[in-house]
C-alpha positions as CSV (number, residue, x, y, z in Angstrom):
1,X,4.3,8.0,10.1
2,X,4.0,5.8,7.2
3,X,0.1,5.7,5.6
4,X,-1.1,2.5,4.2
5,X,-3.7,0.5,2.8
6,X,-4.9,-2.7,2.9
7,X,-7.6,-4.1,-0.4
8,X,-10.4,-3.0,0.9
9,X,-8.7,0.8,2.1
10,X,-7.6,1.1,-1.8
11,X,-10.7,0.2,-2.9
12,X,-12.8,3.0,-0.8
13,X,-10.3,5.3,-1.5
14,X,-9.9,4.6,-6.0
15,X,-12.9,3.3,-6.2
16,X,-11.1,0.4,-8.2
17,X,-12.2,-2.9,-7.9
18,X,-10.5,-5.2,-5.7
19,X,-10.0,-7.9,-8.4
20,X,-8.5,-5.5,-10.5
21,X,-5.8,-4.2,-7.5
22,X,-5.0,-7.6,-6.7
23,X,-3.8,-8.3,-10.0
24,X,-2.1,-5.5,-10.3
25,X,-0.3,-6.4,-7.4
26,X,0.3,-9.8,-8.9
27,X,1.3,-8.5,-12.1
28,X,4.2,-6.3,-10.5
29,X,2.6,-3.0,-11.3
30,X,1.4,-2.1,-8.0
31,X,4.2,-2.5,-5.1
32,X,2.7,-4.3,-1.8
33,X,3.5,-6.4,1.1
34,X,1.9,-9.2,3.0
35,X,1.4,-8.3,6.1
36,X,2.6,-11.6,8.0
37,X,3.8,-14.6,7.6
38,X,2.7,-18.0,8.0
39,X,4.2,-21.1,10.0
40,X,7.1,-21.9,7.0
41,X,8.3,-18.1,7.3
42,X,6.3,-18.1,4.0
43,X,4.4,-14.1,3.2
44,X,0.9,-14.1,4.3
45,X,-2.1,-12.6,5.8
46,X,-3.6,-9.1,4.1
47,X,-1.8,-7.2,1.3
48,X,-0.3,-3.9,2.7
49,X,-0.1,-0.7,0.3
50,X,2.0,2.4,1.0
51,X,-0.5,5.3,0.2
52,X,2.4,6.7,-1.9
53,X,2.5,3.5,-4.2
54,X,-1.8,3.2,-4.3
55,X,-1.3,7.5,-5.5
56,X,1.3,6.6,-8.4
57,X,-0.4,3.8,-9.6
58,X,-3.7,5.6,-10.2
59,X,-1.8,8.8,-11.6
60,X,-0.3,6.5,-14.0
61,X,-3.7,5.3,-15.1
62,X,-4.5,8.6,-15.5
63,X,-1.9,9.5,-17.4
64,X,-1.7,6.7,-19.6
């Protein structure tokens, strides 16, 4: 079984802001996934985080 996160799950669980993991996401530095798509086959709906990727982006905060 495969643990994710949507925004508002990474928020609760880093207490980052949503704004802040949104960009991230935008930027490239936090890997994520829309979770459908819309009537073009285009990506849309909620962004999806693997639990693994939401855990090494905040160690690497840490550790930067």
């Amino acid at each position: 079984m495969t643990i994710s996160y949507a925004i508002k799950g990474a928020v609760d669980a880093t207490g980052l802001s949503a704004t802040y993991l949104t960009r991230a996401i935008n930027d490239g530095r936090l890997p994520a996934t829309k979770s459908g798509k819309d009537s073009d086959g285009n990506p849309s709906g909620k962004w999806i985080i693997l639990a693994s990727d939401l855990e090494a982006f905040v160690k690497g905060l840490v550790e930067a």
